[in-house]
VEXDREN-2710 file (C-alpha; in Angstrom, 1 decimal):
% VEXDREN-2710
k/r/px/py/pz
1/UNK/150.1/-150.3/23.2
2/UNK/152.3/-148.2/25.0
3/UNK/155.8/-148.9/24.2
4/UNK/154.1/-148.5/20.4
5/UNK/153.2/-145.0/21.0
6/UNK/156.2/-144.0/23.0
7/UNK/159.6/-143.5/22.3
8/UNK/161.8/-146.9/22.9
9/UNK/164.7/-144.8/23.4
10/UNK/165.4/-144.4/27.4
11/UNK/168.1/-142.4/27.1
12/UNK/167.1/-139.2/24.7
13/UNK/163.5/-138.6/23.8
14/UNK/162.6/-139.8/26.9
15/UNK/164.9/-138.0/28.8
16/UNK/163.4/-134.4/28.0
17/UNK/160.3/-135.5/29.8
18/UNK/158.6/-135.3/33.0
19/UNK/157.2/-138.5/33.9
20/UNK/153.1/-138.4/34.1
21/UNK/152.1/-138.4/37.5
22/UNK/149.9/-141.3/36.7
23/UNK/152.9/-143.9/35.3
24/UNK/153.8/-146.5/37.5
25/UNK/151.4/-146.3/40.0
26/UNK/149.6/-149.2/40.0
27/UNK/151.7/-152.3/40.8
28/UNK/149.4/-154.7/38.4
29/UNK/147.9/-151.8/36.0
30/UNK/149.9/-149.1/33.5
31/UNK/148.5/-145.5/33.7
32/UNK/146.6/-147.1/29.9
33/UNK/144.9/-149.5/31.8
34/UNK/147.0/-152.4/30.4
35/UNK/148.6/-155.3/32.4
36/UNK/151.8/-154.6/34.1
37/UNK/154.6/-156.9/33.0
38/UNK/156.4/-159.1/35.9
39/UNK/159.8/-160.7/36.2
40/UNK/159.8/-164.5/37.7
41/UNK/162.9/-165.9/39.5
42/UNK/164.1/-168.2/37.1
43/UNK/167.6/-169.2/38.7
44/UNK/169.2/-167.6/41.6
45/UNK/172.6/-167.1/40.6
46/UNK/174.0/-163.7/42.0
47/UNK/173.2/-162.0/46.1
48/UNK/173.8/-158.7/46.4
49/UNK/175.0/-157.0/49.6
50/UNK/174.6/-153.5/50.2
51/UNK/177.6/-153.1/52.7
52/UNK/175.8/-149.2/53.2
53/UNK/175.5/-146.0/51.9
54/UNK/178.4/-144.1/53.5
55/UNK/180.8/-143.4/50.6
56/UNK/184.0/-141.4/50.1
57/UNK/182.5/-139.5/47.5
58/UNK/179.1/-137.6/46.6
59/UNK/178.4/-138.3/43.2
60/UNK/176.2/-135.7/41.6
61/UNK/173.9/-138.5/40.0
62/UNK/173.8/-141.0/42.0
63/UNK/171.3/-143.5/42.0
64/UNK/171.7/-144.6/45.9
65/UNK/172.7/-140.6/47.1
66/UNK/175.6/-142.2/48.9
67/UNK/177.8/-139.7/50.6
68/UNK/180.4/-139.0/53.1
69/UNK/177.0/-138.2/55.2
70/UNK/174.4/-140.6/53.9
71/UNK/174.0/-143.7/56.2
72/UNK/170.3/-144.5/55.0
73/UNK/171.7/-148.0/54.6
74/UNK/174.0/-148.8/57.6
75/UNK/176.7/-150.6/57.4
76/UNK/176.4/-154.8/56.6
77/UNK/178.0/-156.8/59.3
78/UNK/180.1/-160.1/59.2
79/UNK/177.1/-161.9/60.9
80/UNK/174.6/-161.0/59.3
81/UNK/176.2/-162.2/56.1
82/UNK/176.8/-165.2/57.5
83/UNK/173.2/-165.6/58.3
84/UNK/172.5/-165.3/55.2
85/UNK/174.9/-167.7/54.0
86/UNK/174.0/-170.6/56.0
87/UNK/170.8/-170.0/54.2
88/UNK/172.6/-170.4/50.9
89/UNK/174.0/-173.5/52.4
90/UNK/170.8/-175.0/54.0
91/UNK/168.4/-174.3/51.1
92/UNK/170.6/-175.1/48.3
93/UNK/170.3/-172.1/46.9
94/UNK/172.0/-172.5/43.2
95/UNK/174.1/-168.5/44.2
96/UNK/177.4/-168.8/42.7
97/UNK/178.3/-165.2/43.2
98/UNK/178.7/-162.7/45.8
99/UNK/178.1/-159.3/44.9
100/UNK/179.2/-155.8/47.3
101/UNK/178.2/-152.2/46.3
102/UNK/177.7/-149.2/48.4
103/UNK/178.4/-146.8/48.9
104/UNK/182.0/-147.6/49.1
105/UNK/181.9/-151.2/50.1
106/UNK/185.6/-150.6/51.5
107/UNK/184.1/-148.1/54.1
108/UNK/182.5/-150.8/56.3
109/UNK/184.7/-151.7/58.4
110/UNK/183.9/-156.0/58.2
111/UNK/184.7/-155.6/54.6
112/UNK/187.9/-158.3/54.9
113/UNK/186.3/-160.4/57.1
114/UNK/183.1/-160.3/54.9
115/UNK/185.4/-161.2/51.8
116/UNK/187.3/-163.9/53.6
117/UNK/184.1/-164.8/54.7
118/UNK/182.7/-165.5/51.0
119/UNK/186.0/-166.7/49.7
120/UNK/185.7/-169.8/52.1
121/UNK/182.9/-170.8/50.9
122/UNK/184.1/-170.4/47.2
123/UNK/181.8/-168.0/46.1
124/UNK/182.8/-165.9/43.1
125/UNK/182.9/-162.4/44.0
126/UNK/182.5/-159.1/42.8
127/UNK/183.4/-155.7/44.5
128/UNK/182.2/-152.4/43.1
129/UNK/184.6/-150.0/44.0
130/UNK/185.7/-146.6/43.6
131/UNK/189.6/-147.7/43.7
132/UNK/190.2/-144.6/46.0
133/UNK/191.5/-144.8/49.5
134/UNK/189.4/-146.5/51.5
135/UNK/190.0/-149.7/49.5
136/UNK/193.7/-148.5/49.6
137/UNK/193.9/-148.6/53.2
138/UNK/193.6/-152.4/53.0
139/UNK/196.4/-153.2/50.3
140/UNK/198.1/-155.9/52.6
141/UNK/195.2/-157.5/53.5
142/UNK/193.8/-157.8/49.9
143/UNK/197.1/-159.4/48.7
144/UNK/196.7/-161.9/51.4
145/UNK/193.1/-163.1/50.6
146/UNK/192.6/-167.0/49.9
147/UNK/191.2/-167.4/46.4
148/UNK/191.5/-164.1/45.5
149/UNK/191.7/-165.1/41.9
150/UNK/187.8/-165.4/42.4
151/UNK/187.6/-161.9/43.2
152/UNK/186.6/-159.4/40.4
153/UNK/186.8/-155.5/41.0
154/UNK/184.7/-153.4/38.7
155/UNK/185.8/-150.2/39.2
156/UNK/183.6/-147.0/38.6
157/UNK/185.3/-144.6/36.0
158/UNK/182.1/-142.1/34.7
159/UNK/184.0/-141.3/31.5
160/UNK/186.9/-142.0/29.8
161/UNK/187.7/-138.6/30.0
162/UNK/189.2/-136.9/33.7
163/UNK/187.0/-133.7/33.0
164/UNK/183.8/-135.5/32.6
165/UNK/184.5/-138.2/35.2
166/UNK/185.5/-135.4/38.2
167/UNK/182.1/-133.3/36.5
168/UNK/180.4/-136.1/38.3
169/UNK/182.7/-137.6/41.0
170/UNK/184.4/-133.9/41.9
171/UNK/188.1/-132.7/41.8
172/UNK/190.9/-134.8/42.2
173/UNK/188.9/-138.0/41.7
174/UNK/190.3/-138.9/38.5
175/UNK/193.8/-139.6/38.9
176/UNK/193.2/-141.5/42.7
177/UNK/190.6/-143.6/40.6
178/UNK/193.1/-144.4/38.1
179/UNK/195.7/-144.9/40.3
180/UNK/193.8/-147.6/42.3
181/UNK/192.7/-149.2/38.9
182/UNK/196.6/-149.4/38.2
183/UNK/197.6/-151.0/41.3
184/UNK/194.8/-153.6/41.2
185/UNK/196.1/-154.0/37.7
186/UNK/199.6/-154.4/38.8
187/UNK/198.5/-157.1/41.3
188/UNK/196.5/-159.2/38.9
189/UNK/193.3/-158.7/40.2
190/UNK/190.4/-159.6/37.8
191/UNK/188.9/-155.8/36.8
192/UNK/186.1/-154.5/34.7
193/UNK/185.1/-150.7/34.1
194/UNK/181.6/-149.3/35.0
195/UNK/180.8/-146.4/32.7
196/UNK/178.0/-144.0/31.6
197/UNK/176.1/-143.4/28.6
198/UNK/176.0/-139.8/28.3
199/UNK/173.0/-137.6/26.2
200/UNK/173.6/-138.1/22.7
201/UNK/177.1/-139.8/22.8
202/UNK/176.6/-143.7/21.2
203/UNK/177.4/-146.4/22.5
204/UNK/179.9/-147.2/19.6
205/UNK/181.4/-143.6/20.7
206/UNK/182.0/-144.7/24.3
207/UNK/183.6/-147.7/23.4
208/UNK/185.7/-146.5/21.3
209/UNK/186.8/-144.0/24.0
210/UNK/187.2/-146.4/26.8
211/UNK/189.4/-148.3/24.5
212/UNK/191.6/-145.9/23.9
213/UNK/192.4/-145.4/27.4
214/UNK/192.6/-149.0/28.1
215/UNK/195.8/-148.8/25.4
216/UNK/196.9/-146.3/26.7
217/UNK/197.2/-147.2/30.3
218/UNK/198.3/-151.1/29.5
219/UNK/195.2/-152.6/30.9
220/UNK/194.4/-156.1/29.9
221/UNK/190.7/-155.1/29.1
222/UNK/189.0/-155.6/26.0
223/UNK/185.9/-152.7/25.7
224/UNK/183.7/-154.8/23.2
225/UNK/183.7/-157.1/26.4
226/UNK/180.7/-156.3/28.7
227/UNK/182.1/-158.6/31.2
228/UNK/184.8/-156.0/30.9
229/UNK/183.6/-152.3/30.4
230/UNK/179.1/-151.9/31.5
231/UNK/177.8/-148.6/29.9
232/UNK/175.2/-147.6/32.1
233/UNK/172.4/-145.3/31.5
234/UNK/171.4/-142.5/33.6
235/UNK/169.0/-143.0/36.2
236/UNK/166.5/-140.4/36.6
237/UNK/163.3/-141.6/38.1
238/UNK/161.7/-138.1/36.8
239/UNK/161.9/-138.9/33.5
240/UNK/159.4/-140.1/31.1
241/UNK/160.1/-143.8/30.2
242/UNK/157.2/-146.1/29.0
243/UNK/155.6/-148.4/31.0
244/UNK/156.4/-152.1/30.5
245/UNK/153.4/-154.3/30.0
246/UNK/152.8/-158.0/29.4
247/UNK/152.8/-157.9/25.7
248/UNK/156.5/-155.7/25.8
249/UNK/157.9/-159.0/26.1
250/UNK/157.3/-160.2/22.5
251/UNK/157.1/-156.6/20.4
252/UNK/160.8/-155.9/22.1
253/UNK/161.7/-159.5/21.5
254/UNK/162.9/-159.7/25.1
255/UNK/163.3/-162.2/27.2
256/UNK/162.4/-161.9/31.2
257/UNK/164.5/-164.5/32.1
258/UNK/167.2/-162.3/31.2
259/UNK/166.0/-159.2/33.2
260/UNK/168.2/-158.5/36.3
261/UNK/165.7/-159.6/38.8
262/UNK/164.9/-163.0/37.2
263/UNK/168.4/-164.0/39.0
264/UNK/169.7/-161.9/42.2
265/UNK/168.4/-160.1/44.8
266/UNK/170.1/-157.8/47.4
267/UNK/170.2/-157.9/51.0
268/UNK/170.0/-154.2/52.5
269/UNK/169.8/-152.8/56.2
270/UNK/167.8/-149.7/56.5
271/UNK/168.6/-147.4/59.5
272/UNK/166.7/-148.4/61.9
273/UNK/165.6/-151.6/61.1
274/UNK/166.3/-153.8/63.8
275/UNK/167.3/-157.0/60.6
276/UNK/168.4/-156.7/56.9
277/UNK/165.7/-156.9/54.7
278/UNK/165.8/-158.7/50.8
279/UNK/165.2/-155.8/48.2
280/UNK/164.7/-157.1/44.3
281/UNK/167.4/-155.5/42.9
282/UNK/170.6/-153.3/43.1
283/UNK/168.4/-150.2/42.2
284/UNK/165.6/-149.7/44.5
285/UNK/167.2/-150.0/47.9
286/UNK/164.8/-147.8/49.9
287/UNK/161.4/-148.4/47.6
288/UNK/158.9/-150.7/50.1
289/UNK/157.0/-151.5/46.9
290/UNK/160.4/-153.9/46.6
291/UNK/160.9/-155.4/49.7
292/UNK/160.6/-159.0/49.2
293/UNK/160.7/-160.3/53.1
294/UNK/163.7/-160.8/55.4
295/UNK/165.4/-164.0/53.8
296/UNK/166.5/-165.0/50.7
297/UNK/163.4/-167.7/50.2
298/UNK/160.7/-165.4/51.1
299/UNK/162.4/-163.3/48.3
300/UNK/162.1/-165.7/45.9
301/UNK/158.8/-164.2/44.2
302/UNK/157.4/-162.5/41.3
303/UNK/158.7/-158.9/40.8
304/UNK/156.4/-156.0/38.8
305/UNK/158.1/-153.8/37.1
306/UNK/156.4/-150.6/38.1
307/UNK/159.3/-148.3/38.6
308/UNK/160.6/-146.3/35.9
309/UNK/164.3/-147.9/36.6
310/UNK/162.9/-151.1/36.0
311/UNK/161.9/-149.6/32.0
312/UNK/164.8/-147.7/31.7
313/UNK/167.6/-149.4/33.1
314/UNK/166.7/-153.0/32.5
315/UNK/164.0/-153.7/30.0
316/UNK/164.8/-150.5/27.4
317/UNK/168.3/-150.2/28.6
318/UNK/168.9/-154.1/28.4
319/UNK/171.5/-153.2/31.2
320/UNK/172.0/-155.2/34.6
321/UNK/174.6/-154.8/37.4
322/UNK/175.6/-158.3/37.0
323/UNK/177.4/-159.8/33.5
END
């Protein structure tokens, strides 16, 4: 069984490991010849938009390669959110939330429009932002939103240290970052913190960490919260992971209703695509293996987990972009 001869950790055994060539090929079969495990939509709670892959920043790691360059995924426009909307509205779709990452999402230029958008419709929403200037620039028009008590930020801080964080996000990140978190802060914006697990340092060790510098910067966050601080684990698709078969399910005592995938998809437009397309999660963006159709109820289908970010991230990791 494989996760009984493999490490369960994802984040160190695992991690000093090449993945075998032969892992996560098959979308139905593990490289042992055992039944791939699959995710069913179970309730529909959270869409994703990915408003592009343009980005103020060129994170060393990340997961999306988003850069001041990178416009694999172009930018999201007001319309075709609204499209997708009146779906919402016509199917009866039980989404509650609205979810935005990037790239920056405050780079696209419809971003207020998209948010005012949402907001009439009384969607809850959530923004994953950098807090740096691009979602500066747009101060006034934040403070004027409708609703905006429905609007969470979640704000990407790598560490809670400024010489880890600006190893990964680059020089002079940190205190624009922290700034941003401040004013948001100051302005009573709902906020949570998206962090990293780094090699060897525990969970218990990061929370401790992060709550320190919520004390010390007055923020009305509480670190044992995840709905307030998400420790994310590094995403290497190169590294060795275990496969995730049917019978995972039960020896991990884990639940796939509770997988990220059993409730939210995310709408993407590749470049040159002529019409966004429905991906099956946050993570695999580009992956064809996990393009589930052009609307939201063609999306609506059985997902197998044959990636390794689908093992590491979710299943192992018990991690999700949405609380």
């Amino acid at each position: 069984m494989s996760v009984q001869t493999e490490t369960l950790s994802p984040f160190i055994e695992n991690n000093i490991r090449t993945l075998a060539k032969d892992k996560f090929q098959d979308p139905d079969i593990t490289a042992k010849g055992e039944m791939r495990a699959s995710v069913a939509m179970t309730q529909f709670e959270t869409l994703w938009f990915n408003t592009g892959t343009l980005c103020n920043l060129a994170c060393k790691n990340c997961y999306i390669e988003s850069s001041p360059k990178n416009d694999a995924l172009v930018y999201i426009t007001l319309d075709e959110v609204r499209a997708y909307l009146d779906e919402i509205a016509q199917k009866r779709l039980p989404i509650k939330e609205i979810a935005f990452t990037g790239g920056e999402p405050f780079m696209n230029p419809d971003m207020i429009a998209i948010l005012e958008l949402c907001l009439e419709h009384d969607f809850d929403i959530l923004i994953l932002s950098n807090a740096m200037r691009p979602m500066r620039r747009f101060e006034t028009q934040l403070l004027a939103l409708p609703k905006r008590e429905k609007i969470t930020f979640r704000v990407s801080l790598d560490h809670f240290t400024k010489t880890i964080h600006e190893e990964e996000r680059g020089p002079n990140s940190w205190d624009k970052a922290i700034d941003g978190l401040c004013w948001l802060a100051a302005n009573n914006f709902h906020l949570a913190i998206a962090g990293r697990h780094l090699p060897g340092e525990s969970n218990a060790s990061a929370m401790q960490g992060y709550a320190g510098l919520f004390d010390a910067m007055k923020l009305p966050l509480d670190a044992s919260n995840p709905s307030h601080l998400m420790l994310f684990p590094e995403m290497d698709a190169s590294a060795d992971v275990a496969e995730i078969t049917t019978s995972c399910w039960g020896i991990l005592d884990v639940d796939p209703a509770t997988i990220m995938c059993a409730n939210s998809r995310m709408v993407v437009k590749r470049k040159g695509e002529v019409t966004p397309r429905v991906a099956a999660c946050t993570l695999l963006p580009y992956d064809k293996g996990f393009d589930m159709g052009q609307t939201l109820e063609e999306s609506m289908q059985d997902i197998k987990l044959n990636h390794p970010h689908c093992a590491r991230f979710c299943v192992l990791g018990g991690a999700s972009c949405s609380v």
